[in-house]
Structures are given as C-alpha cells and as structure tokens.
C-alpha positions in Angstrom: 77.7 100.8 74.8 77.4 100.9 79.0 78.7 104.2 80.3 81.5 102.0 82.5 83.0 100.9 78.8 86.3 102.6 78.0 88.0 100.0 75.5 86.9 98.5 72.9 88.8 95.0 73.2 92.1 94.6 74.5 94.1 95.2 71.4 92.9 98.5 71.4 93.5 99.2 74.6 97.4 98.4 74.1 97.0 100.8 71.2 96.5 103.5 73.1 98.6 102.3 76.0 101.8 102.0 73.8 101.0 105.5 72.9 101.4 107.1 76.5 104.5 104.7 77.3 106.0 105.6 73.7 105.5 109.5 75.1 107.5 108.4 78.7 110.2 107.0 76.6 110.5 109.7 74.7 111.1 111.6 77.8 113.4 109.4 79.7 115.5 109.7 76.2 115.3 113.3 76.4 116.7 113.8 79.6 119.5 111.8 78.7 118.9 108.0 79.6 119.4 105.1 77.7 118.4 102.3 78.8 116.1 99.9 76.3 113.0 98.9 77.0 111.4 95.6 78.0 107.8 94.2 78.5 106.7 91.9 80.5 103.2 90.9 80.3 101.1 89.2 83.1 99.8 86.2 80.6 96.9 85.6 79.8 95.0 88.1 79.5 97.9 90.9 79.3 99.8 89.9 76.0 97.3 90.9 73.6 97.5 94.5 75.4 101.4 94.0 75.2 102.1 93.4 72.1 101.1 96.4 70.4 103.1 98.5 73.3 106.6 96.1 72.1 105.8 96.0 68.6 106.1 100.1 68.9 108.9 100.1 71.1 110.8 97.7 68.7 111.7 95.3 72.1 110.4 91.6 73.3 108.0 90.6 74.9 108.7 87.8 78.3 105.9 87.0 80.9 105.6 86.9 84.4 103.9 83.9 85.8 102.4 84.9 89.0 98.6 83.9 90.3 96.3 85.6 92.4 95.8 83.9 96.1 92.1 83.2 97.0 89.8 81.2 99.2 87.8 78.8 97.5 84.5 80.1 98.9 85.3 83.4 97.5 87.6 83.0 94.4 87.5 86.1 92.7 89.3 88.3 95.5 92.3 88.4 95.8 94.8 87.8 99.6 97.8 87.3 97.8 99.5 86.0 94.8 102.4 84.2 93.8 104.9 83.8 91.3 106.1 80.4 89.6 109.5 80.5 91.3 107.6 80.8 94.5 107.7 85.0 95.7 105.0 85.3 97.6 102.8 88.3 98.7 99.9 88.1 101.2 97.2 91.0 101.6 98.1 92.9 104.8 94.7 92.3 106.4 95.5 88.7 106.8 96.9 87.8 110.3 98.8 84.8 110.6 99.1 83.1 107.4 101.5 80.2 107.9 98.9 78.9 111.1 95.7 78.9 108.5 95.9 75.5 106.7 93.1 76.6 103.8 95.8 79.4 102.9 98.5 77.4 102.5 96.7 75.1 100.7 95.6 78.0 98.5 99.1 78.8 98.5 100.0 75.6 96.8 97.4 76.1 94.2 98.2 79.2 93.1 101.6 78.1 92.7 101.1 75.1 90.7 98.4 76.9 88.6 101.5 79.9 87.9 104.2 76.5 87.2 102.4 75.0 84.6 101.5 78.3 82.9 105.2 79.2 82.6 106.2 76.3 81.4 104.3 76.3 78.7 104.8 80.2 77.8 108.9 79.9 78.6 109.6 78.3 75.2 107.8 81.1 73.2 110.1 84.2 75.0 112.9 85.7 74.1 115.0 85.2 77.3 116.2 89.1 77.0 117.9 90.3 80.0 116.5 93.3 82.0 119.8 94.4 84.0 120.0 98.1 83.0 117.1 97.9 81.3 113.5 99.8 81.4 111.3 96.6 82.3 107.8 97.5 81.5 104.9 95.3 83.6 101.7 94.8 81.6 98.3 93.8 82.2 94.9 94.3 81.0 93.8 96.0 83.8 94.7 96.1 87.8 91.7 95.3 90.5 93.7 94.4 93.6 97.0 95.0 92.7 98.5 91.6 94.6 99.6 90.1 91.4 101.2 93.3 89.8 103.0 94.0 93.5 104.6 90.3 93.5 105.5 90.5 89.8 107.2 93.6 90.3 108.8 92.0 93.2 110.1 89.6 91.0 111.4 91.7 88.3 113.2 94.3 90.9 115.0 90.7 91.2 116.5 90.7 87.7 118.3 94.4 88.2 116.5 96.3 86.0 117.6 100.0 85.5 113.4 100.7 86.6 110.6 99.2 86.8 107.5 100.5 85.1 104.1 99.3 85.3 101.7 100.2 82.5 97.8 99.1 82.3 94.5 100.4 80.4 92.8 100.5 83.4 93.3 100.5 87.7 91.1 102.2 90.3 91.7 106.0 91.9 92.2 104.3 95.0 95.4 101.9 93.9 97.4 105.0 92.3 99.2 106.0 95.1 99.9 102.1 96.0 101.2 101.6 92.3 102.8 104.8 92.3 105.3 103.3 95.4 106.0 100.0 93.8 107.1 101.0 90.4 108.9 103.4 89.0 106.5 104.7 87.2 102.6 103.9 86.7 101.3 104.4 83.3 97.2 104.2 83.6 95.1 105.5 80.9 91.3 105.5 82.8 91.5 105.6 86.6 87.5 105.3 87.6 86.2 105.5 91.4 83.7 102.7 90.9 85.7 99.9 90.2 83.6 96.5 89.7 86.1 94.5 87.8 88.4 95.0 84.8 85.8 93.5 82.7 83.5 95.9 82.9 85.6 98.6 80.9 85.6 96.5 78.1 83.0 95.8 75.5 84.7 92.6 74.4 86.9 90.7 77.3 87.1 87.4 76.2 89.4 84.4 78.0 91.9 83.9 76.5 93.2 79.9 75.4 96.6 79.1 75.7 96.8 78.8 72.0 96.1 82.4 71.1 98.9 83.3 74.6 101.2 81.9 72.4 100.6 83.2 69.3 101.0 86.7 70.8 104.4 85.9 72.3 105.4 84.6 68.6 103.8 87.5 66.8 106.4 89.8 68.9 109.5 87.3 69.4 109.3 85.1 65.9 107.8 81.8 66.1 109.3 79.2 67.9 109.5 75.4 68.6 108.4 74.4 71.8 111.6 73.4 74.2 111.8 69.6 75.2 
C-alpha cells in the first residue's frame, strides 16, 4: 500500500468519520444543545462516505448539487463552483470575471452539469428541514475548497442552527480557510503534500448515478422517482 494511502475505500473512511462527528455531537449535547443533526453530502462521490456518518446519527441524508468551475484547457482545477439554484463563487485570484467570455461560458457548464445532477438525486431525499438544525456538509475529501465554500453558502441559506463540515481528508493549508466558513471542520488526515483526494485512497472509484442513488435510498428508504 503507497505511504500517501490513508483509507481504504470510501465506506471506510465514513466509518471512521461518523466516529469523530458522533464524538462532537456528543459534546454539543453535553453542553446543553439540542439541535438534530443533518447531512448533506456533495454527490457523487460524498454519499458513500455519508451514509455511514447518518446511519450512526439516526438522521437523513439530502445533497448539495454544486460543481466545480474550470477552464477547459485545465479541467481539474478548480476557479469557482456553483450550485444548481445558481450561488456562485469565483477563486479570488481571478480579476474580472463577468468581462472573460470562456468563464462565463464555464459558468454555464458548471451550472447545467450541477441541474441535471439534482434533478435526478432530488426524488431519492428526504426533504428534511435544516432550520435549527446541525447541518453536516460531507465529501470524500476537499482539494480546493470552492465547492465545499459555495455549498456551505447555500446551506447558511436554509437557517441552520450551524453549519458543520466533515471530510476524510483536506490539506494543512485549507484548515484555517474551512475553519472560517463552517462552524466546525471535522478532518481526520490533514497532509502537507496534497496531490489530489485520490491518492489517500487505495480504492476511489467513480461513482454511476445508479449506485448515488442507492445510497440516498439505503439512508432515506427507497423511493419512486418524482414525475
């Protein structure tokens, strides 16, 4: 197994993950809070590390729908993201974005890409209400950060009593970032070197669409879809 490998597979990692957040819970309840938790996973590739962390939390799981913004000659990094109902975030070393035509075409993409995801997700949630509640943001691990910052943006929306953001995996450097969006930031391995999310993983497979829904129903009961 490389040295850089910290989980197993992604089920795993929620494992452990639901372990620490169970712990935080434990401690909000102690002092005297009682607000119910909530996750929210960033589909795809965050439900199967969610749904251990709900199943042990006895709460739902719902989805935020939100896409990383790239330029097509570079698609793996991230300048912004944005959600299905169109909140937007651009990377602060961008100057102006609304006079750069290949962003707003990117823009668009991302968009459409994170409106066809939810609705086909949307039918398989629970439609739970965060107001007053501890919403808990989930993903399989955090590079960037831009589509964790817009999905918290978007839950802050729904007037949650907090807004926690839990993950196997983020680098040193984005702590202190997460730290002031959320909350709280839950993150179990927190290396230097950060490559990409898939190299702390021995298996980190895509996901299909199929298996994304089958987590939502494995959590939330199965459902027809809507329509």
């Amino acid at each position: 197994m490389p040295h850089s490998v910290l989980f197993c597979d992604r089920n795993s990692a929620g494992i452990q993950l639901a372990e620490a957040i169970e712990a935080e819970i434990n401690l909000v309840k102690a002092s005297g809070i009682s607000a119910s938790p909530v996750v929210y996973a960033l589909p795809r590739g965050g439900l199967p590390v969610a749904v251990p962390v709900a199943l042990k939390l006895g709460c739902p799981i719902e989805i935020i729908s939100a896409k990383k913004i790239a330029r097509s000659e570079d698609p793996e990094l991230a300048i912004g993201a944005v959600t299905a109902d169109g909140l937007v975030i651009w990377s602060n070393r961008l100057n102006d974005v609304k006079a750069d035509p290949s962003l707003q075409f990117a823009l668009q993409e991302a968009r459409a890409k994170a409106e066809v995801q939810w609705e086909q997700l949307a039918p398989y949630c629970s439609n739970f209400s965060p107001e007053g509640a501890i919403a808990i943001l989930i993903d399989d691990g955090i590079a960037t950060g831009m589509t964790a910052a817009v999905a918290i943006l978007s839950l802050r929306l729904k007037r949650p009593a907090a807004v926690w953001i839990a993950t196997p995996v983020a680098p040193l450097a984005l702590m202190k970032m997460l730290q002031e969006w959320s909350d709280r930031a839950i993150v179990l391995a927190q290396p230097q070197n950060f490559p990409s999310v898939s190299r702390f993983y021995q298996d980190f497979p895509q996901l299909e669409m199929e298996e994304a829904i089958s987590y939502l129903q494995q959590v939330n009961g199965s459902k027809e879809a809507k329509g």
